[in-house]
C-alpha positions as CSV (number, residue, x, y, z in Angstrom):
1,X,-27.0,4.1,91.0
2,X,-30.4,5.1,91.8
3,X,-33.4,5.5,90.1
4,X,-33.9,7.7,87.3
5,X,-36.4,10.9,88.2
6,X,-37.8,14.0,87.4
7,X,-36.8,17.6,87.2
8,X,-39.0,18.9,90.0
9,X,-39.2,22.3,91.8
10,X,-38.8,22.4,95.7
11,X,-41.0,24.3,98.1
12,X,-39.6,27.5,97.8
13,X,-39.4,27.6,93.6
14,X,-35.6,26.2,93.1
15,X,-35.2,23.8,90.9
16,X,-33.8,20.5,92.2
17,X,-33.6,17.0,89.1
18,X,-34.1,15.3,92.0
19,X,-37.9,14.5,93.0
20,X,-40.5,11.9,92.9
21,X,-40.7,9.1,90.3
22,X,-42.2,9.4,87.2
23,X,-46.0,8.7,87.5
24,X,-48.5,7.0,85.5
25,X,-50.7,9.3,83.5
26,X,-53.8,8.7,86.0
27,X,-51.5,9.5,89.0
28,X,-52.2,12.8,91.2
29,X,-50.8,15.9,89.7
30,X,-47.2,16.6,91.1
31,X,-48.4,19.6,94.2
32,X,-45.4,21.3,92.5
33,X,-46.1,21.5,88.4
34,X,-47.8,24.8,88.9
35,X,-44.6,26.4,89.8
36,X,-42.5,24.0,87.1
37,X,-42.9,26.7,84.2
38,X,-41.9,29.5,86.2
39,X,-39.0,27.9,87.9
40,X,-37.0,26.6,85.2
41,X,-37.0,29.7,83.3
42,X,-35.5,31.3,86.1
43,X,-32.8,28.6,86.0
44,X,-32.8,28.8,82.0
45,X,-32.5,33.0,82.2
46,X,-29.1,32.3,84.0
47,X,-28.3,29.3,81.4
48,X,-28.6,31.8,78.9
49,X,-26.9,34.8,80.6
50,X,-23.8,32.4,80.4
51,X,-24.8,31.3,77.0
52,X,-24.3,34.7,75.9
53,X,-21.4,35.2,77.6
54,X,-19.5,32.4,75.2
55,X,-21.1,33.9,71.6
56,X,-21.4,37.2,72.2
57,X,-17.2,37.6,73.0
58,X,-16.1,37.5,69.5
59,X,-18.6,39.4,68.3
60,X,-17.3,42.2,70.8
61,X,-13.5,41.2,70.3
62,X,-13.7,41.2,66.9
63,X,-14.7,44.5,66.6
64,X,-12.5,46.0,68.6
65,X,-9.5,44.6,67.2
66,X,-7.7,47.4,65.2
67,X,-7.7,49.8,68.1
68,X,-6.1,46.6,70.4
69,X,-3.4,46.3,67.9
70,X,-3.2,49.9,67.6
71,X,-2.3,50.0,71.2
72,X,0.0,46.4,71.9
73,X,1.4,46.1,68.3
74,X,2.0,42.2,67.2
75,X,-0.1,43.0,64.2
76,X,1.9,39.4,62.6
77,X,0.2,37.8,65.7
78,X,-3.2,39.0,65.1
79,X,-5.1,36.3,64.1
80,X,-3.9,34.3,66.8
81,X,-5.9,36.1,69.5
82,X,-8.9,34.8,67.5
83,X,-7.1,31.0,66.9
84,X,-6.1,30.9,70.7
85,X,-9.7,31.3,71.7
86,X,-11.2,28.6,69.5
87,X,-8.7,26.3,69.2
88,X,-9.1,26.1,73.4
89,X,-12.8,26.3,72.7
90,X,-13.1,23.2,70.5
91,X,-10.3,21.1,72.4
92,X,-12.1,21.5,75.6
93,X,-15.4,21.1,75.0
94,X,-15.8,17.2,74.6
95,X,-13.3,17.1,77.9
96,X,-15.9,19.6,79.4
97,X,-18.7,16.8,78.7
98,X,-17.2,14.3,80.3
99,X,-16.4,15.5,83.3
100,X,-19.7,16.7,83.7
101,X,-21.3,13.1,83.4
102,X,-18.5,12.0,85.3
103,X,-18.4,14.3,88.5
104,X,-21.8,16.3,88.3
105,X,-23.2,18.8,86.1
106,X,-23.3,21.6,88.3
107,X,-19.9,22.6,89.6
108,X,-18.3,21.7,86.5
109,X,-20.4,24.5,84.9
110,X,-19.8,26.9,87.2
111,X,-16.2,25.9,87.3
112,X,-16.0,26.8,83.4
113,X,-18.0,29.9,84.4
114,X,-15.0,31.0,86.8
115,X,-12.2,30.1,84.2
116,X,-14.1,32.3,81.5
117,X,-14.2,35.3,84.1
118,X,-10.6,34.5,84.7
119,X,-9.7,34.6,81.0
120,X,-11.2,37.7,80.3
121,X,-10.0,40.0,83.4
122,X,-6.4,38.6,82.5
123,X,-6.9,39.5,79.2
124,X,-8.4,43.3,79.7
125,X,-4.8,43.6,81.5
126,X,-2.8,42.2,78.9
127,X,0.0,44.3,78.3
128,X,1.4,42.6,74.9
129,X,0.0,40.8,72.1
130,X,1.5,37.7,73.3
131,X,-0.6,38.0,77.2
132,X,-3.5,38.6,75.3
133,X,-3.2,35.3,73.4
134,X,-2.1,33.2,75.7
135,X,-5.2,34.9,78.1
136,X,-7.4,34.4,74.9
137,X,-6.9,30.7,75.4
138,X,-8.0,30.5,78.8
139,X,-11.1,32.5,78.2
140,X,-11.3,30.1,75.6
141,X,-11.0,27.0,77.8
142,X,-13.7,28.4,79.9
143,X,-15.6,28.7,77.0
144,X,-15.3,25.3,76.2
145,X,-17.5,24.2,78.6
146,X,-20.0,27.0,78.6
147,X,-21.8,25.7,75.9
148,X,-21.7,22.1,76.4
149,X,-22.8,22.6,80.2
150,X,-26.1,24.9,79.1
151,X,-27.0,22.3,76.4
152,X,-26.2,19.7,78.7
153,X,-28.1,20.9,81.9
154,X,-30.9,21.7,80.0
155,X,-30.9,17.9,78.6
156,X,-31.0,17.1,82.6
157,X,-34.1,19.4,83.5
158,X,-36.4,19.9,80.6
159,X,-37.5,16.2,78.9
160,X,-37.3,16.7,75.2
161,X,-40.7,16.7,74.3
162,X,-41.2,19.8,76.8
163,X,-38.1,21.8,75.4
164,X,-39.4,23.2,72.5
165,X,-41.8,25.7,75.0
166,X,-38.4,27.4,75.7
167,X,-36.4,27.0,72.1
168,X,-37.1,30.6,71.6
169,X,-35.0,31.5,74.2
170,X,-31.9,29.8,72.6
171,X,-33.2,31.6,69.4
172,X,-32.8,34.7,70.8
173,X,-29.4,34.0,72.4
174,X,-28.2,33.8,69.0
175,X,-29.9,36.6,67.1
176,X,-28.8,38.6,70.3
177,X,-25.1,37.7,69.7
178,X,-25.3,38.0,66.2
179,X,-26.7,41.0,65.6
180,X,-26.1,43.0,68.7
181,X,-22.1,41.8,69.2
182,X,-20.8,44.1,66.6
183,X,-22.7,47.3,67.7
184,X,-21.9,46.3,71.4
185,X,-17.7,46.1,70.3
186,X,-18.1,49.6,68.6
187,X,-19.9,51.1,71.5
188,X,-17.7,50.1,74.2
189,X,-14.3,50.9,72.5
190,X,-15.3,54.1,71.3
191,X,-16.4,54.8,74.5
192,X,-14.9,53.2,76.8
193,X,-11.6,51.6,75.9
194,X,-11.1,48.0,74.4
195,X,-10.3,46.5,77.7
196,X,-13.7,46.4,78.7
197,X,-15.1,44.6,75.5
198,X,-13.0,41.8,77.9
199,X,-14.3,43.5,81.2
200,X,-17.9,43.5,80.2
201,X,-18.2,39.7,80.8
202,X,-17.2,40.2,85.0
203,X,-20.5,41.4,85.6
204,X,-23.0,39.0,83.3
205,X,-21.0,36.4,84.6
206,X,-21.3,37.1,88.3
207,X,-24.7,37.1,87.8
208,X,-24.6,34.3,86.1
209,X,-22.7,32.5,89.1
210,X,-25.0,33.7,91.7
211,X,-28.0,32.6,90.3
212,X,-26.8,29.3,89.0
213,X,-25.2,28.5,92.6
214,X,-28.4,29.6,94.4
215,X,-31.4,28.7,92.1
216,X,-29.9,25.4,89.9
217,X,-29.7,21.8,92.4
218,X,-28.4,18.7,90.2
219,X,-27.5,15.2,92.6
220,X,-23.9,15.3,92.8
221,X,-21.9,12.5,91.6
222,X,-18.5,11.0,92.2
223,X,-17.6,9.0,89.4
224,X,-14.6,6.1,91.0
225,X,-13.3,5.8,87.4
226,X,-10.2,7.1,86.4
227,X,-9.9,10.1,83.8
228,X,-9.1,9.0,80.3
229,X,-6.1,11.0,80.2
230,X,-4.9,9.3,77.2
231,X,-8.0,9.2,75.3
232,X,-8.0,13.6,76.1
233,X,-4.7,14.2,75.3
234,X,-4.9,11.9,71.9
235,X,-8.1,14.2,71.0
236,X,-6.7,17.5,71.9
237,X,-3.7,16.6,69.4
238,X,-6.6,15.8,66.6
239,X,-8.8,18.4,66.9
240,X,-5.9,21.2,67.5
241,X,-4.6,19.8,64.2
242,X,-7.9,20.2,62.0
243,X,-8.3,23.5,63.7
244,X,-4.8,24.7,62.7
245,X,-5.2,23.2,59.2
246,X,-8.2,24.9,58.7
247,X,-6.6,28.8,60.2
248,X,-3.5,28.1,58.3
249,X,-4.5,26.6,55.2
250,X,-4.2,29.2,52.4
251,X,-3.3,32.2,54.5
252,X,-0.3,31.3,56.7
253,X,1.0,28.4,54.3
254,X,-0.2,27.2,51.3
255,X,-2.9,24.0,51.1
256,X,-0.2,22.0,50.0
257,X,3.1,23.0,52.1
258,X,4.7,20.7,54.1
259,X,3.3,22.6,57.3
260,X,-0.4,21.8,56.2
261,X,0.6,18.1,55.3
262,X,2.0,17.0,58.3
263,X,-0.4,18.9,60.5
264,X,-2.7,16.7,58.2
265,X,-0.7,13.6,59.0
266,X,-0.5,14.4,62.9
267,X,-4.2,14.8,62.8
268,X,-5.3,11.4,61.0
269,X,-2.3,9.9,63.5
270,X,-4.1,11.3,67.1
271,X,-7.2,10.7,65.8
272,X,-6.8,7.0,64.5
273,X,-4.5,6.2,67.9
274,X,-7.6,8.1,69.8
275,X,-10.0,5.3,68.3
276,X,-7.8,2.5,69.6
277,X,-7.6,4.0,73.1
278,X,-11.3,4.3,73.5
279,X,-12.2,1.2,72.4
280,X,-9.9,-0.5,75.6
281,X,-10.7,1.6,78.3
282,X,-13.5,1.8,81.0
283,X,-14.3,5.2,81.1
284,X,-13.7,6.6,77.4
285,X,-13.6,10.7,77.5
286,X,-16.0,9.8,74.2
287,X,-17.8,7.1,74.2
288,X,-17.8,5.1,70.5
289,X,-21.1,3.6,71.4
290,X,-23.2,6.5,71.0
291,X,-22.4,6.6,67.6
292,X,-24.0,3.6,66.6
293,X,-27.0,5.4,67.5
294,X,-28.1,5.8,63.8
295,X,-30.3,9.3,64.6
296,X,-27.5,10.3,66.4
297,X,-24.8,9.6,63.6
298,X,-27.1,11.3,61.5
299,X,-27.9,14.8,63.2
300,X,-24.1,14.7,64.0
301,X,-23.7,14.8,60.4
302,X,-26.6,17.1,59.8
303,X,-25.0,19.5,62.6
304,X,-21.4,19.3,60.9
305,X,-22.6,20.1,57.9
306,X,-25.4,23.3,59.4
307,X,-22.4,24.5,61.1
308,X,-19.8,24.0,57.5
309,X,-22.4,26.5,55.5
310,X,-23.9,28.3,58.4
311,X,-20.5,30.1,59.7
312,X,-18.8,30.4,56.3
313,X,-22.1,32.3,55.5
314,X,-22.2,34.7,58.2
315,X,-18.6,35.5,57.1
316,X,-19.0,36.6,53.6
317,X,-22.8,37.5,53.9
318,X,-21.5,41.4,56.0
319,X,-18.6,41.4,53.4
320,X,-20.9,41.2,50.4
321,X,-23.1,43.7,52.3
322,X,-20.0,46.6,52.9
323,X,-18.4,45.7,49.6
324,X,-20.8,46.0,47.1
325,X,-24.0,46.9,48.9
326,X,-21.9,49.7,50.7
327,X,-22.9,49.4,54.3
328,X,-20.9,49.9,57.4
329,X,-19.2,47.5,59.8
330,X,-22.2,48.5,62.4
331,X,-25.5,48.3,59.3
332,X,-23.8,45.2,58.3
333,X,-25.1,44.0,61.7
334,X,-28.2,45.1,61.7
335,X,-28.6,44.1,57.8
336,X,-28.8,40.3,59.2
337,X,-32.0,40.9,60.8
338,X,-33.9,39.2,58.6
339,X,-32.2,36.3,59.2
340,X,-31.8,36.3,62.3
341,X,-35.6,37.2,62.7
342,X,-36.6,34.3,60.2
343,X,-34.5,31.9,62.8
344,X,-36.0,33.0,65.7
345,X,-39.5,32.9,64.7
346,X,-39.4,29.4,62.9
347,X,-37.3,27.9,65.6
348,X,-40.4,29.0,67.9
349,X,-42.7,27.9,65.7
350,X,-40.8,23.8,65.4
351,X,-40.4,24.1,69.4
352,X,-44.2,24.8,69.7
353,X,-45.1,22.1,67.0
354,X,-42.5,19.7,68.5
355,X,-44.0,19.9,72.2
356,X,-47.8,19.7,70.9
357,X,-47.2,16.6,69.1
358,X,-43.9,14.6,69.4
359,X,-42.5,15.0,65.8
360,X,-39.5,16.5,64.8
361,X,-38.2,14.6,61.7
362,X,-40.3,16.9,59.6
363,X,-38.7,19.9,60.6
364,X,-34.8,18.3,59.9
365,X,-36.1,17.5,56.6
366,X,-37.7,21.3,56.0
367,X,-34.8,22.6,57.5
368,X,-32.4,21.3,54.9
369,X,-34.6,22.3,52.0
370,X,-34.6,26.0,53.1
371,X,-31.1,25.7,54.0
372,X,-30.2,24.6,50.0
373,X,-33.0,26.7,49.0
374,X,-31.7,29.9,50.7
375,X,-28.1,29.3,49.6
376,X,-29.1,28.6,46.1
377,X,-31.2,32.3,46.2
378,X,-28.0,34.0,48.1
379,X,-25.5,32.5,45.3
380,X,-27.7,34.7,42.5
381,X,-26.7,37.9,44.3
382,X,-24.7,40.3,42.0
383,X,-24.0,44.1,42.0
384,X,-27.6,44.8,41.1
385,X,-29.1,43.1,44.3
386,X,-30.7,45.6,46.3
387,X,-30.7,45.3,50.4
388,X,-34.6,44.1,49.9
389,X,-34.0,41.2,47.9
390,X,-30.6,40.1,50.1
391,X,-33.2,40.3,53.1
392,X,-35.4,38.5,51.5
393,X,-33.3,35.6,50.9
394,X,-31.5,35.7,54.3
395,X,-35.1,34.9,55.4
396,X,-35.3,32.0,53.9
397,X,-31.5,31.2,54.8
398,X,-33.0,31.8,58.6
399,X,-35.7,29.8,58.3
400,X,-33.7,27.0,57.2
401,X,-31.5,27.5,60.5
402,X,-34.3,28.1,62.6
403,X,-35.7,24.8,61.9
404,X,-32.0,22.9,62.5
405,X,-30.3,24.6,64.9
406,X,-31.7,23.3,68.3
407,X,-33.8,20.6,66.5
408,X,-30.3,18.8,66.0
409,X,-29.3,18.7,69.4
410,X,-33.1,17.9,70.4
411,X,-32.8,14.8,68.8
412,X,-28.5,13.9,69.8
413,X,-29.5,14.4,73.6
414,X,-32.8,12.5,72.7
415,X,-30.3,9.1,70.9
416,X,-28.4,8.8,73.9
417,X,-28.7,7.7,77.8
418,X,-28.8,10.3,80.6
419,X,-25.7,9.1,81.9
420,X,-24.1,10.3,78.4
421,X,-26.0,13.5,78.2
422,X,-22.9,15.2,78.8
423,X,-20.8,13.7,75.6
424,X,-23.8,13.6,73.3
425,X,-24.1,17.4,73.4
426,X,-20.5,18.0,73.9
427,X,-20.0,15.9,70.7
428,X,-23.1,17.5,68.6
429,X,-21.0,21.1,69.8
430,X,-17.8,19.9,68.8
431,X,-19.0,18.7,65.2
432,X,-21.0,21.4,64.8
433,X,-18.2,23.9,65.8
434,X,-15.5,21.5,63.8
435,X,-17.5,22.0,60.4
436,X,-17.4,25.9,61.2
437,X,-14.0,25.8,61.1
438,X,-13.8,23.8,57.9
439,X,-16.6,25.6,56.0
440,X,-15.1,29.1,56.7
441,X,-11.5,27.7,55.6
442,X,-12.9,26.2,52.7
443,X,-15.5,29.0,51.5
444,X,-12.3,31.4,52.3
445,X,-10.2,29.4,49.8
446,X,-12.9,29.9,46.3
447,X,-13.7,33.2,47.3
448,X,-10.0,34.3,47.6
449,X,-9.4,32.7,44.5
450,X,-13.0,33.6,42.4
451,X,-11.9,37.4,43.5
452,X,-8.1,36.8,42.1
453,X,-9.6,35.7,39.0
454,X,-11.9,38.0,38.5
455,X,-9.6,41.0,38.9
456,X,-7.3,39.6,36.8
457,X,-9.8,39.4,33.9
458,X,-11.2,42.7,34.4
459,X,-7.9,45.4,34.8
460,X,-4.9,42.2,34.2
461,X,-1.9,42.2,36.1
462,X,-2.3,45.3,38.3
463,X,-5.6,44.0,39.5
464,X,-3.9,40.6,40.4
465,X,-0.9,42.0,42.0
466,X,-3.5,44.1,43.8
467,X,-5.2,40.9,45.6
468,X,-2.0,38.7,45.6
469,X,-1.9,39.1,49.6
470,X,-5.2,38.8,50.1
471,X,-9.1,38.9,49.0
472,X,-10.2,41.4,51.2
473,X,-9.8,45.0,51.6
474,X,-10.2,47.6,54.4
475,X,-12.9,50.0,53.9
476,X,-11.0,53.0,53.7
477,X,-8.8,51.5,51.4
478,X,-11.7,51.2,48.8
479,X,-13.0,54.9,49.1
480,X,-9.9,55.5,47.6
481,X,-9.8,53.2,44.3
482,X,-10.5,54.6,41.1
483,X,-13.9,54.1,40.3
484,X,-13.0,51.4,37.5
485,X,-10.9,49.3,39.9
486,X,-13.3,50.0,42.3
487,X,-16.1,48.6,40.0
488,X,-13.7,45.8,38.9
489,X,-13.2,44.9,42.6
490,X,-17.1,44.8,43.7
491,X,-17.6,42.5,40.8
492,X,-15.1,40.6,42.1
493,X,-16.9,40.4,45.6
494,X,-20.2,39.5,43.3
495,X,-18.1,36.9,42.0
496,X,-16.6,35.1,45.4
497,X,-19.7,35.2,47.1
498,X,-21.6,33.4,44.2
499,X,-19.4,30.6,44.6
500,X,-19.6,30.6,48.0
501,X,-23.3,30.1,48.0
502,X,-23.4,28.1,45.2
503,X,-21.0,25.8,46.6
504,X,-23.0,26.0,50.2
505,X,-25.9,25.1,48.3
506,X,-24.7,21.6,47.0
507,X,-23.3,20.9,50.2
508,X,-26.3,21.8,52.1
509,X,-28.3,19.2,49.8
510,X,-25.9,16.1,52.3
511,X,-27.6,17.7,55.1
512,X,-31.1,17.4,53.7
513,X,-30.5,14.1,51.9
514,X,-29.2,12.3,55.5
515,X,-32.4,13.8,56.9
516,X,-34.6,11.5,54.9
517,X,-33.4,8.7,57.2
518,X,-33.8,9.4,60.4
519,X,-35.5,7.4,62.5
520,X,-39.1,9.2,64.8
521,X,-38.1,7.5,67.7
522,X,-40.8,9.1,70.7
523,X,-39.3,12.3,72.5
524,X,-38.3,11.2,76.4
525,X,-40.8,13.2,78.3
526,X,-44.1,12.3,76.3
527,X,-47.4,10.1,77.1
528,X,-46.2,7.0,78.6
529,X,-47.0,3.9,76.8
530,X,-47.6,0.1,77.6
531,X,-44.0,-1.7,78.4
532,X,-44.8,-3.5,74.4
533,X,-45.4,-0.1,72.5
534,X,-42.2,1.1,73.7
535,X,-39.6,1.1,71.2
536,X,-36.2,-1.0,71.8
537,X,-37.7,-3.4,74.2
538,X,-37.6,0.1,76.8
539,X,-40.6,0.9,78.5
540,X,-42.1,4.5,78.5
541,X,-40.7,5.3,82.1
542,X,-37.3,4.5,81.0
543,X,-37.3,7.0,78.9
544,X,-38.9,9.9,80.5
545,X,-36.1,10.4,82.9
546,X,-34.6,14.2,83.4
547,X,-31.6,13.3,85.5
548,X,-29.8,10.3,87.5
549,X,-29.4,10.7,91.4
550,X,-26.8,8.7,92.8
């Protein structure tokens, strides 16, 4: 193993992690740092392009999804083109992260680039509902390791004390996804079919290819370890069982059927048998050590949690919106700018701040308060709320985000050793994505049963009956209600939402309590210090390193 240097650019503005060592402050100015600023946006433009490519599909998908089953049937298999895609997603990602540390960051990524382009020509073709989902899955594969390998790549090249110059990118990304997805979906299948809401990924991620393969050089590694086949298999089982817990759970089969119980069982089984196998083997697919990290327990937990309120917001937030505030699918969209706009200009803001000065635990602590603040606001909405005040409040909601988001992962990429770059963010993705899962499951549950309850209070029986299968209702569907049941039934919205926030809100208040104690150990990257001021018993240079040639 050699020694550990900088991201530098080469003569002719490609970025290469490979350069000279890291220098003392007096030293002479590296003949390429003019060029540095320049250069790795060019390789971060491309990271993002792929970025893109892995949030901004079920956006797309998802709204194209009654004219697909309109044309390949299996409407009883429908949720399972969404399932097949994250369940693959999640599995893969922490196996994505490890082979990356393992055999080189670079053609792993574009290997999971290739799979995703894969995944989504096969499934433009799909003839049947059951091609698309099994094609979903390999899109979803690919996925898998999109993520991780941006995160993880840009933990190589960019020090964390640098990164927050170019948070606003990652911002955007998101707001992009968020906002534009849905319009994007309607626009393309009204246009031009639903296959290419699967087609439009060839050519982002082509360009995405090329410029990663011409513009991006990492050291190539060969790791003579053996894969942890065991430890992978053992987690896929775990994390395939929380997922289907949390898609089944109240829709498919009740909480408490035997389905849910032993996938429950299975789940605590892999997972427990998982922690035995890693703790005997050389090469673990997830290292246990990184956990006793305690920052990076903590913003695990902090990104678990972001992710538990954060996606089971985003759900009910456009229902409340066409429900009661009576916008459609494609204003619903556009209705979330303000938080998306409060995100992406206080995630500047903490990336600037962050850069300038080293400190970042203020911002994971402010974070949370928003976070609980914003909830708490969202949870007072009732038929009344005009589209003013709802913006108003997803501001703050944004804000709150904006200051967690890719402060979280900052600081997990920041607790662990270069050589585990790739499992640190694979893991801060798979918690973060894992909590999704479990926040829009739970949220699902009390507001399927706050609207229940409230329709059976307001118009009895019929109103119950009229919910039994399900808390939501299709548009047209409600244009059609008598105006009392279609009163009754927007109250009932009111209702589930407000218990949805409300209960976001408490949660949210974990998140901002575990903030309090994390440790300001100094961003990798900053002013180097004597060998005594260092923290650990590390000295400054060994903790400025961007990659590890070998």
């Amino acid at each position: 193993m050699g020694k550990s240097q900088h991201a530098t650019p080469t003569g002719d503005g490609r970025i290469s992690s490979t350069g000279r060592p890291d220098a003392a402050p007096d030293a002479a100015p590296d003949p390429g740092s003019a060029k540095r600023p320049a250069g790795v946006r060019v390789v971060l433009f491309a990271l993002m392009i792929a970025m893109l490519l892995a949030m901004l599909d079920n956006m797309i998908v998802g709204t194209a999804m009654p004219t697909i089953v309109g044309e390949l049937g299996g409407m009883d298999h429908l949720s399972w083109v969404v399932t097949a895609y994250t369940l693959a997603t999640a599995a893969s990602t922490p196996i994505w992260g490890k082979l990356g540390d393992m055999y080189g960051r670079k053609g792993v990524f574009l290997s999971s680039i290739v799979l995703f382009l894969i995944g989504s020509a096969l499934s433009g073709m799909a003839q049947d509902m059951g091609q698309l989902i099994g094609f979903r899955a390999v899109q979803g594969l690919g996925a898998g390791g999109l993520m991780v390998g941006v995160m993880a790549i840009i933990g190589d090249l960019i020090p964390p004390r640098e990164r927050g110059k170019y948070q606003g990118m990652m911002a955007g990304v998101m707001a992009i996804a968020m906002v534009g997805g849905p319009l994007v979906g309607g626009t393309i299948t009204d246009h031009l079919g639903w296959r290419w809401t699967f087609y439009i990924n060839l050519p982002l991620g082509v360009i995405a290819l090329a410029m990663v393969t011409a513009v991006l050089h990492l050291p190539k590694k060969r790791s003579q370890t053996r894969i942890d086949y065991v430890g992978a298999a053992l987690l896929t089982l775990g994390i395939t069982s929380l997922v289907l817990i949390t898609t089944w759970g109240g829709t498919e089969y009740d909480w408490l059927s035997g389905q849910i119980i032993g996938l429950g069982i299975l789940g605590v089984v892999a997972l427990a048998l998982f922690l035995v196998v890693e703790r005997r083997v050389s090469e673990p697919v997830l290292p246990l050590h990184i956990f006793r990290n305690r920052n990076f327990s903590l913003v695990t937990l902090v990104g678990f949690l972001v992710g538990f309120v954060m996606f089971g917001s985003m759900t009910f937030l456009p229902l409340f919106q066409q429900t009661v505030q009576g916008a459609s699918a494609t204003n619903s969209g556009l209705l979330l700018l303000p938080l998306m706009g409060g995100m992406l200009v206080v995630s500047m803001i903490a990336g600037r701040v962050t850069t300038k000065t080293g400190k970042y635990k203020f911002f994971v602590v402010a974070g949370g308060a928003l976070l609980t603040v914003g909830l708490a606001l969202l949870s007072t909405m009732d038929t009344d709320t005009t589209r003013f005040t709802s913006g108003a409040y997803m501001a703050v909601l944004g804000a709150g985000m904006g200051f967690l988001m890719q402060t979280t992962m900052l600081i997990a990429q920041n607790s662990v050793e270069m050589k585990d770059m790739g499992v640190g963010s694979s893991s801060a993705t798979l918690f973060r994505t894992i909590g999704g899962s479990f926040g829009v499951a739970i949220f699902g549950a009390i507001f399927t049963h706050q609207v229940q309850t409230t329709m059976a209070e307001r118009i009895g029986k019929a109103g119950e009956k009229m919910t039994g299968g399900g808390a939501q209702m299709d548009p047209k569907g409600l244009a059609k209600l008598p105006p009392m049941v279609k009163d009754a039934y927007d109250h009932a919205v009111a209702s589930g939402t407000h218990h949805v926030f409300l209960w976001g809100a408490a949660i949210s208040v974990i998140g901002f309590a575990a903030a309090w104690f994390l440790k300001e150990v100094p961003l990798r990257g900053g002013p180097t210090k004597p060998a005594a001021e260092s923290p650990e018993g590390s000295t400054a240079g060994d903790r400025v390193p961007v990659a590890e040639t070998v």
